[in-house]
Backbone as a printed PyTorch tensor [residue, N CA C, xyz], in Angstrom:
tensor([[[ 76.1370,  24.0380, 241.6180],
         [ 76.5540,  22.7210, 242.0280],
         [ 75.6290,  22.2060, 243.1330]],

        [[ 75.4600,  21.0710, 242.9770],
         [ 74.6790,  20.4330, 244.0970],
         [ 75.8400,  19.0980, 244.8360]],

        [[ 74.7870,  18.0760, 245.7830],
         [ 75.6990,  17.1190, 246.4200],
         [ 75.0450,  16.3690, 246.4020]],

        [[ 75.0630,  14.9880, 246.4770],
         [ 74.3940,  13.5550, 246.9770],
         [ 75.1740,  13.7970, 248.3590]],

        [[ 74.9550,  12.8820, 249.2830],
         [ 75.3070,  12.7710, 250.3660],
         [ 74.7750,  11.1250, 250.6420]],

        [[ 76.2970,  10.6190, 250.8790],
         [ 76.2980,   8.8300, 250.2560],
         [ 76.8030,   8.1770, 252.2980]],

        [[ 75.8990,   7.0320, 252.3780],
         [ 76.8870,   6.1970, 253.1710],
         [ 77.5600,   4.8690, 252.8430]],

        [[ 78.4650,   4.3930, 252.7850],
         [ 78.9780,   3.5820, 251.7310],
         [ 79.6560,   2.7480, 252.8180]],

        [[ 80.1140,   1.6090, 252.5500],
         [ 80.5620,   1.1810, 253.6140],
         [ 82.2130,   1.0790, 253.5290]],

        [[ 82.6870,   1.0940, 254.6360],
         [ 84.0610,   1.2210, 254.3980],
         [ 85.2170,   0.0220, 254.0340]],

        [[ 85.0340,  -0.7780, 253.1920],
         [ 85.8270,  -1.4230, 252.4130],
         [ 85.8850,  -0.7930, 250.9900]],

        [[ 87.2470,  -1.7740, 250.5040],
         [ 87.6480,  -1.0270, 249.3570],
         [ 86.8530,  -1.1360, 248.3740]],

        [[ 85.1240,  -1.4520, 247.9980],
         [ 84.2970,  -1.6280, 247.1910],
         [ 83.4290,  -0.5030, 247.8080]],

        [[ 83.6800,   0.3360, 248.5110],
         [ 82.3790,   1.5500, 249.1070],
         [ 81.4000,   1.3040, 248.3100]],

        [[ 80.3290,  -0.1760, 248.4500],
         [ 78.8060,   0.1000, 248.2420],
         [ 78.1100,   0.5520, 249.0600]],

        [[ 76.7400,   1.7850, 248.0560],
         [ 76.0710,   2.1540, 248.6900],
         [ 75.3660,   2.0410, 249.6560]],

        [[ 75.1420,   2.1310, 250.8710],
         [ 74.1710,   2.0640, 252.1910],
         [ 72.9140,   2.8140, 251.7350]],

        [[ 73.5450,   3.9300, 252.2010],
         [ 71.9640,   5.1250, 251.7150],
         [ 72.4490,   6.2530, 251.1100]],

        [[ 71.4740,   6.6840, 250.1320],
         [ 71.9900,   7.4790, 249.7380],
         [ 70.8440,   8.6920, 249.2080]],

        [[ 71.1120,  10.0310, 250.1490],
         [ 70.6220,  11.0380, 250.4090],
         [ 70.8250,  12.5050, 249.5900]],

        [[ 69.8160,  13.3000, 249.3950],
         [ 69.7350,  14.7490, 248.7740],
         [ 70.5430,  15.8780, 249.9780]],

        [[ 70.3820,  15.8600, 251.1130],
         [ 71.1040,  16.5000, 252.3850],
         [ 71.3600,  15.5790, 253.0650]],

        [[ 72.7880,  16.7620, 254.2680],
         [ 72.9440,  15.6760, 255.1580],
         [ 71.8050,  15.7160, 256.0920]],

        [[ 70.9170,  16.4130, 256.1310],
         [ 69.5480,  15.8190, 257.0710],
         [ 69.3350,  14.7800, 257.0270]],

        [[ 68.8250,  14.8170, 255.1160],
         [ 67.8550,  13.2880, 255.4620],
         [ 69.1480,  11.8750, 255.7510]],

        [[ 70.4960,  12.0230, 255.2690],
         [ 70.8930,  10.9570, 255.7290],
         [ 71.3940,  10.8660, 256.8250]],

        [[ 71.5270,  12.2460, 257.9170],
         [ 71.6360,  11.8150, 259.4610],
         [ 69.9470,  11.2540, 260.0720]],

        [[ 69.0220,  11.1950, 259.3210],
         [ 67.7210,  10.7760, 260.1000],
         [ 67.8270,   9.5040, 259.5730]],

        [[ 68.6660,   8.9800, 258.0830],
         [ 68.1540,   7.4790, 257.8860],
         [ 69.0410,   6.7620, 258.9560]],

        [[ 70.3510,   7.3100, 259.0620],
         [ 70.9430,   6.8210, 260.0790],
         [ 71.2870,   7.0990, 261.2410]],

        [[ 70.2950,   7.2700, 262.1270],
         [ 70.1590,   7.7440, 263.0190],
         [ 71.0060,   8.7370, 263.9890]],

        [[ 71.4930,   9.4040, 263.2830],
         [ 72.8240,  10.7220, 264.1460],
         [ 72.7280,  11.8260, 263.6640]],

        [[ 73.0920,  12.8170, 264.1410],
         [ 72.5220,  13.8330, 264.1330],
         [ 73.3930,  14.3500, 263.2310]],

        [[ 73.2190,  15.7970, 262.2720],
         [ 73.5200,  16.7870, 260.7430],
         [ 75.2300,  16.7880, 260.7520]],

        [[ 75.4160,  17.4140, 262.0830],
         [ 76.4530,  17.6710, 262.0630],
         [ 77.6260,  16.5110, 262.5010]],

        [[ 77.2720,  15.8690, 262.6490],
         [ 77.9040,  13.9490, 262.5230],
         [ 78.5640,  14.1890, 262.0220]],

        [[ 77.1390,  14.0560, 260.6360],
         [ 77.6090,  13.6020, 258.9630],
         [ 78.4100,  14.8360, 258.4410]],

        [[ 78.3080,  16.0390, 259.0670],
         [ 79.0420,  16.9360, 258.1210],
         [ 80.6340,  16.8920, 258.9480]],

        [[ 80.4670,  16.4790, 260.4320],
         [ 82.0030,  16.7520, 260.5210],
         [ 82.8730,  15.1310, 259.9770]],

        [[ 81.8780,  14.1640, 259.6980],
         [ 82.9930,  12.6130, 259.1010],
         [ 83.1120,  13.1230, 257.8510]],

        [[ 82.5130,  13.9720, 257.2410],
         [ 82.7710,  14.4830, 255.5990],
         [ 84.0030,  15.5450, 255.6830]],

        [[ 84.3000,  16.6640, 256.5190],
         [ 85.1100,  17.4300, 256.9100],
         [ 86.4280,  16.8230, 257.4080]],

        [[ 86.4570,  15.4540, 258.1700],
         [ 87.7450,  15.0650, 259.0440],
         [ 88.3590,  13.8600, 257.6990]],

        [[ 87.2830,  13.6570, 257.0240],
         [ 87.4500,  12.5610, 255.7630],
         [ 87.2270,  11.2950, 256.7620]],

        [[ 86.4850,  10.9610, 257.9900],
         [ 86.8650,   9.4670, 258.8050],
         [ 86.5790,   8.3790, 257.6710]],

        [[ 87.6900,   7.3410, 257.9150],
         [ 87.5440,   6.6180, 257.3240],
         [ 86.4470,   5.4010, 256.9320]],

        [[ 85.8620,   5.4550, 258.6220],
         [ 84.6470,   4.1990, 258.5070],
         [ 84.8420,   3.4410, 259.6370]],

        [[ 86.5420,   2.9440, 259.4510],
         [ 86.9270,   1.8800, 260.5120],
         [ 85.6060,   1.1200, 261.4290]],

        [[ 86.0690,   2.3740, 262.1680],
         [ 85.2970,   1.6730, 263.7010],
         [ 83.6070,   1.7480, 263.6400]],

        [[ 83.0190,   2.1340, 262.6700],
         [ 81.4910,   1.9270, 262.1660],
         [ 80.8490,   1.2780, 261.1600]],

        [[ 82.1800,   0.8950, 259.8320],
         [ 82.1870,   0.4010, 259.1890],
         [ 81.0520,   0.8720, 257.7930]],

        [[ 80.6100,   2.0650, 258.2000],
         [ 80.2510,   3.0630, 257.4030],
         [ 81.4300,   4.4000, 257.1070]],

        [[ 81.0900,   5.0160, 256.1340],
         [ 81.6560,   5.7190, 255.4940],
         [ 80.8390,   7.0360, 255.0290]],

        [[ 80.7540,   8.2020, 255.6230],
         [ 80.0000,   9.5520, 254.7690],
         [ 80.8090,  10.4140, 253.6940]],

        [[ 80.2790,  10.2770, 252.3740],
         [ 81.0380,  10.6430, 251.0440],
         [ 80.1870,  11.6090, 250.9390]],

        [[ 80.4980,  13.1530, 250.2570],
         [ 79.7150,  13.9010, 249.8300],
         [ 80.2240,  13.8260, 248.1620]],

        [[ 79.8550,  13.9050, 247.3060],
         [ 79.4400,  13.8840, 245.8250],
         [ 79.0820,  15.3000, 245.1980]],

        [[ 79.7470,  16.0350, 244.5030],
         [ 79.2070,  16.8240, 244.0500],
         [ 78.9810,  16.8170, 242.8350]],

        [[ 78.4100,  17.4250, 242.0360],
         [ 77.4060,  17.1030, 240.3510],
         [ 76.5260,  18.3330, 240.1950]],

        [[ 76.3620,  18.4050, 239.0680],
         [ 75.9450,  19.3360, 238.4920],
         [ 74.1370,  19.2710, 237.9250]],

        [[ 73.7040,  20.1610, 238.2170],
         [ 72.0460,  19.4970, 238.3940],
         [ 71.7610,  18.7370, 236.9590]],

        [[ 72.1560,  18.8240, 236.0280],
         [ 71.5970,  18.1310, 234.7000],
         [ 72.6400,  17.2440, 234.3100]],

        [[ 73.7640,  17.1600, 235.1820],
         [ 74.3160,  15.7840, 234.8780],
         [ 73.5380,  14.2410, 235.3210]],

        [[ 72.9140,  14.3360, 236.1030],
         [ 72.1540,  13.0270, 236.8760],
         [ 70.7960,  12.5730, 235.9420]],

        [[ 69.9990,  13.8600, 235.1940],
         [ 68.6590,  13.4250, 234.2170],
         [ 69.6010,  12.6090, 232.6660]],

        [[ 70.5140,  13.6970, 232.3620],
         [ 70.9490,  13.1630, 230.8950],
         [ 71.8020,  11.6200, 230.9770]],

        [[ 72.2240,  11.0160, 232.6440],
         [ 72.4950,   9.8900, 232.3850],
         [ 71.3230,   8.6140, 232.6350]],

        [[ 70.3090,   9.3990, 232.8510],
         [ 68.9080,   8.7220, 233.5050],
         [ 68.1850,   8.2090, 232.4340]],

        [[ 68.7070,   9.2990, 231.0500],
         [ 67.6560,   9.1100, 229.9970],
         [ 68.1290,   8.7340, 228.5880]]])
């Protein structure tokens, strides 16, 4: 199993912000540091007060090519 690691914004349409392979690269697009993003994924925060949202995604490595192609 693998993960996307999504920032979405927190209304009830969660469109994508950024959307990352680790939470590295998406604590560097948005500027805060790994464990931020892994404890708003752990506490589930909702967004509220940032109005972002960190979703982790999990998928299976050949589910993402066979809908690509």
């Amino acid at each position: 199993m693998r993960y996307l690691w999504l920032a979405v914004t927190s209304d009830e349409y969660e469109l994508p912000i950024f959307i990352a392979d680790t939470a590295r690269e998406l604590a560097k697009k948005l500027g805060l540091n790994e464990n931020s993003i892994r404890s708003a994924v752990a506490r589930k925060n909702s967004g509220r007060n940032t109005g972002i949202k960190i979703v982790r995604v999990k998928y299976k490595k050949g589910d993402l090519d066979e809908q690509l192609n």
